[in-house]
C-alpha positions as CSV (number, residue, x, y, z in Angstrom):
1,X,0.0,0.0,0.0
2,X,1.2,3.9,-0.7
3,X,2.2,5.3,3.0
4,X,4.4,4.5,5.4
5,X,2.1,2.1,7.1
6,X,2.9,-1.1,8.3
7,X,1.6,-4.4,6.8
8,X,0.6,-5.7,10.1
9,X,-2.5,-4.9,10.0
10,X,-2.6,-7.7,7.3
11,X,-2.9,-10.5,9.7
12,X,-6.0,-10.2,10.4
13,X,-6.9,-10.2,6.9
14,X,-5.4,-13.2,6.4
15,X,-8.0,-15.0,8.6
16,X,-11.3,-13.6,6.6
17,X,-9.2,-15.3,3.8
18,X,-8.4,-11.9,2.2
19,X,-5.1,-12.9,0.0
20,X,-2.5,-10.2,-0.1
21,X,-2.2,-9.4,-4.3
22,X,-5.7,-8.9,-3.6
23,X,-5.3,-6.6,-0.4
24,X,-2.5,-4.6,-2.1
25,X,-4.7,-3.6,-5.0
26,X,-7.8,-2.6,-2.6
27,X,-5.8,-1.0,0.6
28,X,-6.1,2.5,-0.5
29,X,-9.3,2.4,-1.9
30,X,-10.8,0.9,1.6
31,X,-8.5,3.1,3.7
32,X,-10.3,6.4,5.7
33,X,-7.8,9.0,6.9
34,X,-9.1,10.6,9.8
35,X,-7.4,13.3,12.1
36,X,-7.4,12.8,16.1
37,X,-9.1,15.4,17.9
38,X,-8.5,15.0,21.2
39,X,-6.8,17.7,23.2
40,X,-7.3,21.5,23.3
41,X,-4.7,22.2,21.0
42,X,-6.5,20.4,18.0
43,X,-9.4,22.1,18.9
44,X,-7.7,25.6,18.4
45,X,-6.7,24.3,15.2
46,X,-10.1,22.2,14.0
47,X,-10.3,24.3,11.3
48,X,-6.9,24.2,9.8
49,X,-6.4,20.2,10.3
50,X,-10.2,20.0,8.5
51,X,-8.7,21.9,5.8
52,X,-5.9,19.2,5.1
53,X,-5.3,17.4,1.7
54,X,-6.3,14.0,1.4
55,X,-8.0,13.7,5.2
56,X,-11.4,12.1,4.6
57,X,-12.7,12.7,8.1
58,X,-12.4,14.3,11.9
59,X,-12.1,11.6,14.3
60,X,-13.2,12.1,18.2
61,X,-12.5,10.1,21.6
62,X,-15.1,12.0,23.8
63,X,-13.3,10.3,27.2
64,X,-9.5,11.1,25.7
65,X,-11.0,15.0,24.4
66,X,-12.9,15.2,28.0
67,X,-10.0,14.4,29.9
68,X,-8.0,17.2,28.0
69,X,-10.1,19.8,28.3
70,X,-10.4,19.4,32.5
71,X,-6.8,18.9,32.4
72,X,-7.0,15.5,33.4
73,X,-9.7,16.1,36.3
74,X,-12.1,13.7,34.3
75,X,-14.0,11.8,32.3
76,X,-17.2,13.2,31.3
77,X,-17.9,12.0,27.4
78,X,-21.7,13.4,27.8
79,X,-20.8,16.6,29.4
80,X,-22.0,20.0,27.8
81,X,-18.6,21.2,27.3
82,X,-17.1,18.0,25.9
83,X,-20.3,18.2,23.9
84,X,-20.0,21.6,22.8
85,X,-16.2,21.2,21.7
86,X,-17.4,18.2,19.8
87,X,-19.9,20.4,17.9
88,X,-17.2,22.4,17.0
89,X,-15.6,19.3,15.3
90,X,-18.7,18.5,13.5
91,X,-18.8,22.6,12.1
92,X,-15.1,21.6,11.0
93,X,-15.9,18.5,8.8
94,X,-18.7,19.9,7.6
95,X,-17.6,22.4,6.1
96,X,-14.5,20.6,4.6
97,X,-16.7,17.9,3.2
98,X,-15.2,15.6,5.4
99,X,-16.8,12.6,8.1
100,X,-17.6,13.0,11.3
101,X,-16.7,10.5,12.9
102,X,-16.8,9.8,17.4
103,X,-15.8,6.9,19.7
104,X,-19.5,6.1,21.1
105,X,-19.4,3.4,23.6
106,X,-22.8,3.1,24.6
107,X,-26.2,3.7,23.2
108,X,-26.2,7.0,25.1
109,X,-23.1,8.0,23.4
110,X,-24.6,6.9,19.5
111,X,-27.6,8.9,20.6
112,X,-26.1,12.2,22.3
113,X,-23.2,12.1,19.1
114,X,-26.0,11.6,16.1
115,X,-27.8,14.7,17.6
116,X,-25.0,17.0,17.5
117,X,-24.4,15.6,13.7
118,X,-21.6,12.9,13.4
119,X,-22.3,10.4,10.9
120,X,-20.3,7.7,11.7
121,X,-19.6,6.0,14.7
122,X,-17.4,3.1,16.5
123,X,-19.5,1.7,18.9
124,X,-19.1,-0.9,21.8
125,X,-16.5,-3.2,22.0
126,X,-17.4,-6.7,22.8
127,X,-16.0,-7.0,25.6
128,X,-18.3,-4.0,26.6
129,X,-21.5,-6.1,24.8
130,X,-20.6,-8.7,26.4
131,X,-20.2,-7.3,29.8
132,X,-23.7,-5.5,29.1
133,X,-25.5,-8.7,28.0
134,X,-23.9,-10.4,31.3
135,X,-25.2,-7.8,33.5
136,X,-28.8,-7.7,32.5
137,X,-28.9,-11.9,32.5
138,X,-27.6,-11.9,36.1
139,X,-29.7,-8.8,36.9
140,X,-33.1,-11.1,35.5
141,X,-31.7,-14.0,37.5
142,X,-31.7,-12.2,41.1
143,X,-35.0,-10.7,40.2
């Protein structure tokens, strides 16, 4: 693939039986670019990064931005002003033509980040389904 990215990520490829002629031709075609923005510094700069070359898309970790902006006093993905300096992420790729894009762990997050406008989300992990499914079965059992 063009870059200076590492073929590691080819591995796991390998096991949905991906071949790699056929992974070299399709890599950049598949392949989003998205900036991190995630501290106050990107923030000040939303605008220019969204104005980049070749980025496809503005990429947000609410806990990782929230923990920035308190200066490490917390977490708060949901809170107005981690919610507010995410709107101003969404203004960014919007005007760029570019995705919007959030880390939304819970189906809070998906809800609170689709109303403020990002179109694309990564969503639980499944260790976090999987902790959610437990919960609610043992929750049923006790009743």
């Amino acid at each position: 693939p063009l870059g200076q990215r590492s073929w590691g990520g080819y591995t796991m490829l390998q096991s949905a039986g991906v071949a790699a002629g056929d992974y070299l031709k399709q890599a950049n075609h598949e392949t989003l670019v998205l900036a991190m923005i995630e501290t106050q510094e990107a923030l000040d700069n939303v605008d220019a990064i969204a104005a980049v070359p070749g980025l496809d898309g503005l990429f947000v970790g609410p806990s990782d931005l929230s923990i920035a902006l308190s200066n490490g006093a917390k977490i708060d993905r949901l809170g107005q002003g981690t919610l507010d300096a995410m709107k101003k992420v969404v203004a960014a790729a919007k005007k760029n033509n570019l995705i919007a894009a959030a880390f939304a762990g819970t189906a809070d997050g998906v809800k609170a980040y689709t109303d403020i406008g990002f179109t694309f989300m990564a969503g639980p992990t499944c260790t976090e389904l999987l902790r959610s499914g437990a919960d609610s079965f043992w929750g049923k059992m006790k009743g």
